[in-house]
C-alpha positions as CSV (number, residue, x, y, z in Angstrom):
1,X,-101.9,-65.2,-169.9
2,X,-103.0,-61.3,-170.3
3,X,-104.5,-62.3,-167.0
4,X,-101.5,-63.5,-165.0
5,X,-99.5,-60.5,-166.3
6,X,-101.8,-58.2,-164.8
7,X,-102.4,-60.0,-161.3
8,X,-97.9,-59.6,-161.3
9,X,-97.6,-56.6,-162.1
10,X,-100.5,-55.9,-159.3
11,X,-97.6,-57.5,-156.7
12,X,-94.9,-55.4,-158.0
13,X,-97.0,-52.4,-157.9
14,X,-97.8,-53.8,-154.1
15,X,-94.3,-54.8,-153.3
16,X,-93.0,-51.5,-154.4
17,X,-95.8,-49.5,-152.4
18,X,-94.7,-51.6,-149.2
19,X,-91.0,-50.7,-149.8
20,X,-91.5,-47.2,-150.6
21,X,-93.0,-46.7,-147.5
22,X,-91.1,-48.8,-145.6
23,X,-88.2,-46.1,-147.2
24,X,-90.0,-42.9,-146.0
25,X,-90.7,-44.1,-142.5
26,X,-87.6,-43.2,-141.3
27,X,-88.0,-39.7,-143.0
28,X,-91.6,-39.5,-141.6
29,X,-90.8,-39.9,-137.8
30,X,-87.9,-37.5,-138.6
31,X,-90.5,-34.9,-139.6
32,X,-92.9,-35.7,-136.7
33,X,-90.2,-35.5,-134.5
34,X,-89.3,-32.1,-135.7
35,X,-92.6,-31.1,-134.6
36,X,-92.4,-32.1,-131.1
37,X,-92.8,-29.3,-128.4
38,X,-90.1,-29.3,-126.3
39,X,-89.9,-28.3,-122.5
40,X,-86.7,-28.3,-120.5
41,X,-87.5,-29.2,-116.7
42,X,-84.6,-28.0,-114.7
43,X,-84.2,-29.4,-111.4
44,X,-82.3,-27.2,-109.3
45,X,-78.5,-27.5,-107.7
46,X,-77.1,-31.0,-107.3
47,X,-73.9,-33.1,-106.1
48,X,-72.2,-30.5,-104.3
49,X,-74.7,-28.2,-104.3
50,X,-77.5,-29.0,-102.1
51,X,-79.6,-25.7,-102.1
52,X,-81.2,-24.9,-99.2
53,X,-81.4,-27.4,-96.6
54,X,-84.4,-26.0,-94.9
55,X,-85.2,-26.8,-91.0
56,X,-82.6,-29.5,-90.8
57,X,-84.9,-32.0,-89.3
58,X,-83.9,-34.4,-91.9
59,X,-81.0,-34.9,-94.8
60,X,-83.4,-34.3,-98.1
61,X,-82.3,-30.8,-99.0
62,X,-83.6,-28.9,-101.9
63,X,-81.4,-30.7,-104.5
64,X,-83.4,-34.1,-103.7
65,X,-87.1,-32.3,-103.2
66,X,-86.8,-30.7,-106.7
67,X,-85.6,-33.9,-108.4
68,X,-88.1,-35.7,-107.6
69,X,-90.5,-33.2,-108.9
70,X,-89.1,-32.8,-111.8
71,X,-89.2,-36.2,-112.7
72,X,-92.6,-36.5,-111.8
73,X,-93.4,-33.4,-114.3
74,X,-91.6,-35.4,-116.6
75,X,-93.7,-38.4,-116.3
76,X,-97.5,-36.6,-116.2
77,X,-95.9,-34.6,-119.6
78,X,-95.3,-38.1,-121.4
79,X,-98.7,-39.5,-120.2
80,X,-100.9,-36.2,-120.8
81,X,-99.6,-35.2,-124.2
82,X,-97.2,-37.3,-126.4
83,X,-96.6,-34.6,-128.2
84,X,-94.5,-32.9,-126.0
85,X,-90.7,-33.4,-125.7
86,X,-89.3,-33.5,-122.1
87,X,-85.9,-32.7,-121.8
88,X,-84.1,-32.7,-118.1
89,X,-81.3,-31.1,-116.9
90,X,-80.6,-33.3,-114.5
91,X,-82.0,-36.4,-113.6
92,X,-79.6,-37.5,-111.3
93,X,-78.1,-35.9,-107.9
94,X,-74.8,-34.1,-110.0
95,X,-74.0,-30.6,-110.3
96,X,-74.3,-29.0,-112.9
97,X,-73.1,-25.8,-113.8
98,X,-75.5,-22.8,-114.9
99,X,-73.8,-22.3,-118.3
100,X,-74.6,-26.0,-119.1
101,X,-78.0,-25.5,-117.9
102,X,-79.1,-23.1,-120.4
103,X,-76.9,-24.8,-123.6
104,X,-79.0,-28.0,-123.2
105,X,-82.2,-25.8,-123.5
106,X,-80.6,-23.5,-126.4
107,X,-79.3,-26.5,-128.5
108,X,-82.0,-28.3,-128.1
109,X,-83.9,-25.3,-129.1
110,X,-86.5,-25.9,-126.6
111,X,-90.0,-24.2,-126.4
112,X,-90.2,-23.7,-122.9
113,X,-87.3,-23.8,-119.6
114,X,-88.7,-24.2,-116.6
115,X,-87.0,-24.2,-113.7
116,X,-87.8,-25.6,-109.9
117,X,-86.3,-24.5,-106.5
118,X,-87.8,-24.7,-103.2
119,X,-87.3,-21.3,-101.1
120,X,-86.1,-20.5,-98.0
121,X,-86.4,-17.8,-95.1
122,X,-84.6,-16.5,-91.5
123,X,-88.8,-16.6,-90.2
124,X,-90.1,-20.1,-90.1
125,X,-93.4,-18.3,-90.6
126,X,-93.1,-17.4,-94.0
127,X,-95.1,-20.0,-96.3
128,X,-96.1,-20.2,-99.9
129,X,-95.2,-20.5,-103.8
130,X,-93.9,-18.2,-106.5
131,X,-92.9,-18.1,-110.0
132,X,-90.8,-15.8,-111.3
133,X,-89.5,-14.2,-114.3
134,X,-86.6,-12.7,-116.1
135,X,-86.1,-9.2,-115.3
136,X,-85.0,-6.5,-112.8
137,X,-85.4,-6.3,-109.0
138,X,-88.2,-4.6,-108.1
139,X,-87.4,-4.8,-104.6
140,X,-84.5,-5.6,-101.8
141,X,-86.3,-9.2,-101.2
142,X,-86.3,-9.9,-105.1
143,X,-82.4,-9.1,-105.7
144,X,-81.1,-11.0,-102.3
145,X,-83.4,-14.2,-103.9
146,X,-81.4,-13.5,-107.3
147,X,-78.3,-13.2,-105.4
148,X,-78.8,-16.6,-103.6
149,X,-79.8,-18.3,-106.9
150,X,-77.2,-17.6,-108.9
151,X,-74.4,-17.8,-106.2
152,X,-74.3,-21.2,-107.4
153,X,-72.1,-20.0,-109.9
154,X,-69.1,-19.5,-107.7
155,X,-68.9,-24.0,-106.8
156,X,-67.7,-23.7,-110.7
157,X,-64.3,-24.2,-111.7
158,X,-62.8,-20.9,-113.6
159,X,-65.9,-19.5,-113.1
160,X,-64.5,-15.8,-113.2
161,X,-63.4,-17.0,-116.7
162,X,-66.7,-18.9,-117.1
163,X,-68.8,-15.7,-116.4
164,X,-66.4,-13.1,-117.7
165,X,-68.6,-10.0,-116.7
166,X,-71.5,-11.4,-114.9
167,X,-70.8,-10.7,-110.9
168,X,-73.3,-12.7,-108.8
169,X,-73.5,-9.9,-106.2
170,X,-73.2,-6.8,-108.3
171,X,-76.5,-5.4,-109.1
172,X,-75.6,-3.4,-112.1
173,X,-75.1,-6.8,-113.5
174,X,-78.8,-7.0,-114.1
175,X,-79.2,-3.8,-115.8
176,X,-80.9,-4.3,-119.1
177,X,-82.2,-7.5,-118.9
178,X,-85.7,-6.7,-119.8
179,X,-84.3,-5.7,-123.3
180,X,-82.5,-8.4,-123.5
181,X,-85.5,-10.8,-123.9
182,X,-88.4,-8.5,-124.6
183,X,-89.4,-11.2,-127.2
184,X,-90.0,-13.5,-124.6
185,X,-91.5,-11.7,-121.7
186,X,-95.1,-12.2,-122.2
187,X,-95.1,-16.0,-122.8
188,X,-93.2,-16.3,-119.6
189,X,-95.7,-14.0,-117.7
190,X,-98.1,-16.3,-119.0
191,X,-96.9,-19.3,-118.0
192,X,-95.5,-18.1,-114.4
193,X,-99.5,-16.7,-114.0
194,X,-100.6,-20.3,-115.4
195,X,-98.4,-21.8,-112.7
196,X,-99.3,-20.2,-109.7
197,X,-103.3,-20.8,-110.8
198,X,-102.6,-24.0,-110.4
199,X,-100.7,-24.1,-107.6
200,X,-104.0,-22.4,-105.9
201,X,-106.3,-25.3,-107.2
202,X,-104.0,-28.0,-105.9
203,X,-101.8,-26.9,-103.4
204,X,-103.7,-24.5,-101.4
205,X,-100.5,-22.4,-99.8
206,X,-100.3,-18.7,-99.8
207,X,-99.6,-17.2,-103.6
208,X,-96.7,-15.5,-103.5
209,X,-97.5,-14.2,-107.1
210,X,-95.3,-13.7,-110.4
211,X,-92.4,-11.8,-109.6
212,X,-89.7,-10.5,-111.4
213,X,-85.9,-11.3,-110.5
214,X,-82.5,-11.1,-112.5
215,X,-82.0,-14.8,-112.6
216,X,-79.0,-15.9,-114.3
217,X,-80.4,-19.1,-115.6
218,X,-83.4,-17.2,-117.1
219,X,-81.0,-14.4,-118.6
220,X,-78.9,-16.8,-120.5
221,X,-81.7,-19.2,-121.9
222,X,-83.1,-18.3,-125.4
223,X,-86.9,-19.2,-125.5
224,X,-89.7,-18.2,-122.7
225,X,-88.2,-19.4,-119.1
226,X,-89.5,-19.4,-115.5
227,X,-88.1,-20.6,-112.3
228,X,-90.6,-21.3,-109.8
229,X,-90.2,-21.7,-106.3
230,X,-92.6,-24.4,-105.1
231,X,-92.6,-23.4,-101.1
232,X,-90.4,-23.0,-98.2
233,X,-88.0,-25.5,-96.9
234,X,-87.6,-23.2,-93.3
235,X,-90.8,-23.8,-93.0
236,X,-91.7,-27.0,-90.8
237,X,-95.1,-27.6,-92.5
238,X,-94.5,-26.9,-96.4
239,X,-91.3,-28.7,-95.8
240,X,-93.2,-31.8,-94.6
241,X,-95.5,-31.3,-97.3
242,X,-92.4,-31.0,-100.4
243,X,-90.6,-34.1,-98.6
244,X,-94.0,-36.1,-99.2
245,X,-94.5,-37.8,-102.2
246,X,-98.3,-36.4,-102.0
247,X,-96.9,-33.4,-101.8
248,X,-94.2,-33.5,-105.0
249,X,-97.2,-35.2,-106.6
250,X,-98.9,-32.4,-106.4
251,X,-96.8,-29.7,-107.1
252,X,-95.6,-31.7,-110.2
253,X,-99.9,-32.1,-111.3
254,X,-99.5,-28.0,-111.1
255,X,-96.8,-27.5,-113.6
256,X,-97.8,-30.1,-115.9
257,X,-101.6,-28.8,-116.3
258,X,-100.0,-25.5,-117.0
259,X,-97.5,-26.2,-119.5
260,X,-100.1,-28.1,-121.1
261,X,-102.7,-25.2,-121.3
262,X,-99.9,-22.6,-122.3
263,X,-99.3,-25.4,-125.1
264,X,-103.0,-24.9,-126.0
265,X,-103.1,-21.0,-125.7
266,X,-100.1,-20.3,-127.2
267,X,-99.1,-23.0,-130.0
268,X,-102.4,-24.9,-131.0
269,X,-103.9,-21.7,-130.9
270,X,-107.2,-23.4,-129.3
271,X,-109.4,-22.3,-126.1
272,X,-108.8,-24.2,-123.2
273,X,-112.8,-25.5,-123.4
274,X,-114.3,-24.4,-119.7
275,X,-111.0,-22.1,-118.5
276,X,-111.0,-21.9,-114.7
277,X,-112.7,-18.4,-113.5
278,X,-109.0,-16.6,-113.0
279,X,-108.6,-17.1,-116.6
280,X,-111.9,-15.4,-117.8
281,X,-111.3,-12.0,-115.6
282,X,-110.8,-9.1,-117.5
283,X,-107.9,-8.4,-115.3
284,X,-104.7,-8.5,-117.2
285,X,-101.8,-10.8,-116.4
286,X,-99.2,-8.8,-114.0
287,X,-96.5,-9.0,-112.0
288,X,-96.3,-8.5,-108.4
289,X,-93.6,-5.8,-106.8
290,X,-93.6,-6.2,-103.3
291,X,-95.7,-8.1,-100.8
292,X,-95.3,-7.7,-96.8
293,X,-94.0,-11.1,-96.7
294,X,-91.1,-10.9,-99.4
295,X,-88.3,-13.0,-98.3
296,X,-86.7,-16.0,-99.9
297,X,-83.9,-18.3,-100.4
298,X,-82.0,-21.3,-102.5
299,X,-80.1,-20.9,-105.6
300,X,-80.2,-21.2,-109.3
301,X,-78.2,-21.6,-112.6
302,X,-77.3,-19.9,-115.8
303,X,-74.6,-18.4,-117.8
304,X,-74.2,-17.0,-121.0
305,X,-74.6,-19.3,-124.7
306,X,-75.5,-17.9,-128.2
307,X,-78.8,-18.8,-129.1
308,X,-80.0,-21.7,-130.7
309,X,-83.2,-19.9,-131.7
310,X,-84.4,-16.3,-132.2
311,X,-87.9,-16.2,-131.7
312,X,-90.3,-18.3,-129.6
313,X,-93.1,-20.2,-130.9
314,X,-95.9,-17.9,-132.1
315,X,-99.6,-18.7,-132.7
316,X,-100.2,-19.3,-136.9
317,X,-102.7,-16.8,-136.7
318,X,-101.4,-13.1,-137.7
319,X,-101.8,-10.2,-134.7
320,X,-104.5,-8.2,-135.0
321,X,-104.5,-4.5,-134.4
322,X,-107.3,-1.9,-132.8
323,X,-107.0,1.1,-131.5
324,X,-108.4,1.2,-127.5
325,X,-108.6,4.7,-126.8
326,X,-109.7,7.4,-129.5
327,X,-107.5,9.9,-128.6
328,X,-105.0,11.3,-130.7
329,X,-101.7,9.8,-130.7
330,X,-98.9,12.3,-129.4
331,X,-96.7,13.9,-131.8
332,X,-93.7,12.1,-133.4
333,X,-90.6,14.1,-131.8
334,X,-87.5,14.4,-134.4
335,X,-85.4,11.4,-134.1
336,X,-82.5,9.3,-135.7
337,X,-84.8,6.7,-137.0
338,X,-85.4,6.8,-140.2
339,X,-87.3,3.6,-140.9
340,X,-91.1,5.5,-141.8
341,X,-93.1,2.6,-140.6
342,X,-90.9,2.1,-137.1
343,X,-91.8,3.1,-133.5
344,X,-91.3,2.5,-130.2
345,X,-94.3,1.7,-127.8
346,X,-94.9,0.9,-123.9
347,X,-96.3,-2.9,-123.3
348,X,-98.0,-2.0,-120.0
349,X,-100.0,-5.7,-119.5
350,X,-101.7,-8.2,-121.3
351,X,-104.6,-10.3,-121.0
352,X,-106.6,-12.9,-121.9
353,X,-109.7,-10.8,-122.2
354,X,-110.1,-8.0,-124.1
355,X,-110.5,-4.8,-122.1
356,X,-113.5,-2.4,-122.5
357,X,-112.1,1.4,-124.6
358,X,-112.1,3.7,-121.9
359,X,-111.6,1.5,-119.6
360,X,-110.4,3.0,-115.9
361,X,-107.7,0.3,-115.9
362,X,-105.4,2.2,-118.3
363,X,-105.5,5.3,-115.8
364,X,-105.8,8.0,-118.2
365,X,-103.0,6.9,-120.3
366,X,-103.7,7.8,-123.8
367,X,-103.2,6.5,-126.8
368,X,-103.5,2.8,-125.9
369,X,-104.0,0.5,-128.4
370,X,-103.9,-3.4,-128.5
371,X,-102.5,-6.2,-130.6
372,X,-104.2,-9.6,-130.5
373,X,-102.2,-12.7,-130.5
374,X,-103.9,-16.2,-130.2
375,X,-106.3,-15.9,-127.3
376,X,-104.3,-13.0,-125.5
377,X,-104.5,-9.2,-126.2
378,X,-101.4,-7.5,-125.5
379,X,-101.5,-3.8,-124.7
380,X,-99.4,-0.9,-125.5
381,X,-98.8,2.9,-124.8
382,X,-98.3,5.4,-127.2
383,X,-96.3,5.1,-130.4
384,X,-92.2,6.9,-130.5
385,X,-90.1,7.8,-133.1
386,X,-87.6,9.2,-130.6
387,X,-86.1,6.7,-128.2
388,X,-86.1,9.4,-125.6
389,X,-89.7,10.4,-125.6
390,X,-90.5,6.8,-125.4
391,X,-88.5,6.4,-122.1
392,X,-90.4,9.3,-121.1
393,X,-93.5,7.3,-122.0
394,X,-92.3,3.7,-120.2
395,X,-91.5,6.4,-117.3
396,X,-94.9,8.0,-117.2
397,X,-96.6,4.4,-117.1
398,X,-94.6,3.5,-114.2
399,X,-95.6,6.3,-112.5
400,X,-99.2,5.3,-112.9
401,X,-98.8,1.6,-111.7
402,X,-97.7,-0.5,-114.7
403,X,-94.7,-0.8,-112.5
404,X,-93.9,-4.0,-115.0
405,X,-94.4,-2.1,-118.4
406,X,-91.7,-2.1,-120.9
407,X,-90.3,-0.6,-123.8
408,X,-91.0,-2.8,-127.5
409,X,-90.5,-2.0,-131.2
410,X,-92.5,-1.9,-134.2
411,X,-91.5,-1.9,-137.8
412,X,-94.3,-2.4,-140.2
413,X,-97.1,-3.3,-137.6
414,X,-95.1,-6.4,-136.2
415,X,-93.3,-6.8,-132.7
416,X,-89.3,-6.4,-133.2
417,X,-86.2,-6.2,-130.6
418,X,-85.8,-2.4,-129.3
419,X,-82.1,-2.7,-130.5
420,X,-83.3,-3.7,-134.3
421,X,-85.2,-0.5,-134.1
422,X,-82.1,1.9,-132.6
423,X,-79.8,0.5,-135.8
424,X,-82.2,2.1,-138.0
């Protein structure tokens, strides 16, 4: 009897187990979905918007070369890590308008917006790929790109109500944008330089390197963004190439392997095993200014939303901190912050190598030190209590060829805004 009465309450116990779990599951999934990485592939114009429609030999147009791309990015993603959430845009031929472009990315509070256009150019002759990212024109070619991009903006109904203050055509629109999302600069350099690597490997067209560009799509999304032109349309053979499904296949390969490693670098924290030789150089990660062949076309997206999120997704481990240089550190000028452990600095690149002290690269610029987060080393210039001397400083390092460089904040050793500094 004793006997039976244990082997029952065994089944209870068992039954119970089973429907406890089968209880949490839901709850479980919900967790691991939490987890998920997500990337927001953007496919370019739409409907009414066809982009550019390159030599006119045939009827695909941008909108239809960047779809299928995209969905093909989607597709490698959900194959090559399951871990990874793609969200699209679009995956239809509609139009979509550039505010609603950026909300699904912010709502969805997405780790990563990337964005794909094909380019376009009066000469025929001009070939090859670019990515760029968010901030301001270094050059005629880069603003007339903008300009093209986010001209998109004006197919919207109400859009001078839409986009109260943001004039596709006015340059001073793009004034401060490298503030605006400091935070998020160096991922997207990362990832832009992770593109165009790949690009290289599979493509084989002329790199048009990272650039920089006020993008309104980039300027309105809250998390590390890039739009990257895949090639030129006005070009007979890269727009043979993009119509091909060899070719989209390709260009989609590209983008997937390097979401995938900036996944590894920047989240899982973990080396990329046997890193292709471009990753290895002690050259840091920059941006390109001007190249002879600068020309482009197409059009983007963007408007303005509140963010969903605040800060992008940071390696677990804590930044390290070491000086580079052994100079002393320039005097702290009087100022109105009063915070004793805040300071301006200069970001003037960052790499995934750490750089010899002394090294030639820095080109005399003293002090430099460098903070290490995950496998990259980010370097800055000088440490400010006065916002003014610091410009001075940002100045000074564009003078010497960190034409890219811009101003950050510390407060307590840790990267903040420059504005949470300046309410100090």
């Amino acid at each position: 009897m004793k006997k039976n009465r244990f082997h029952l309450s065994s089944i209870f116990s068992w039954i119970f187990a089973f429907v406890l779990w089968l209880t949490l599951l839901p709850l479980l999934h919900a967790q691991q979905a939490d987890k998920a990485f997500v990337v927001v592939i953007d496919p370019g114009h739409g409907g009414k918007d066809s982009g550019t429609k390159g030599t006119g030999r045939t009827k695909i147009y941008e909108k239809d070369v960047v779809l299928q791309i995209g969905k093909k990015v989607r597709d490698l993603l959900k194959k090559k890590d399951p871990d990874i959430k793609v969200i699209m845009t679009r995956s239809t031929d509609r139009f979509i308008g550039l505010r609603q472009r950026a909300e699904i990315a912010n709502k969805n509070k997405a780790d990563l917006f990337v964005s794909l256009h094909c380019n376009a150019n009066p000469n025929k002759n001009v070939r090859g790929s670019e990515t760029y990212v968010l901030g301001i024109h270094r050059n005629k070619d880069n603003l007339e790109v903008a300009k093209k991009e986010n001209a998109v903006i004006k197919l919207e109904d109400d859009y001078k109500v839409k986009y109260k203050g943001f004039d596709p055509d006015a340059p001073e629109t793009f004034i401060g944008l490298e503030l605006m999302q400091e935070e998020f600069l160096e991922q997207s350099i990362l990832l832009a330089s992770l593109i165009q690597k790949e690009y290289q490997k599979r493509v084989h067209t002329k790199n048009r390197s990272v650039q920089q560009a006020g993008f309104a799509v980039l300027r309105l999304t809250y998390m590390p963004s890039v739009l990257t032109e895949v090639g030129f349309l006005s070009n007979p053979k890269e727009e043979k190439f993009l119509q091909s499904d060899e070719g989209q296949q390709k260009i989609a390969q590209s983008i997937t392997e390097a979401i995938v490693k900036y996944k590894k670098l920047i989240l899982d924290n973990t080396s990329l095993g046997n890193p292709d030789e471009s990753l290895r150089e002690d050259k840091p990660v920059e941006i390109a200014s001007t190249e002879e062949e600068n020309g482009h076309g197409g059009t983007t997206d963007a408007s303005p939303a509140k963010p969903a999120r605040t800060a992008p997704v940071h390696s677990s481990k804590p930044a390290s901190h070491t000086s580079v240089t052994s100079s002393p550190s320039s005097g702290n000028a009087p100022s109105s912050v009063n915070c004793a452990d805040c300071y301006f600095s200069v970001q003037i690149a960052m790499s995934t190598r750490k750089i010899p002290s002394g090294s030639s690269y820095f080109k005399g610029l003293t002090p430099v030190f460098y903070k290490k987060v995950g496998r990259a080393y980010k370097y800055y210039y000088g440490r400010e209590k006065n916002f003014a001397r610091a410009k001075k400083k940002l100045a000074e390092a564009r003078r010497k060829g960190f034409k890219d460089a811009f101003l950050v904040g510390f407060k307590n050793g840790q990267r903040v805004p420059v504005k949470e500094i300046l309410k100090k």
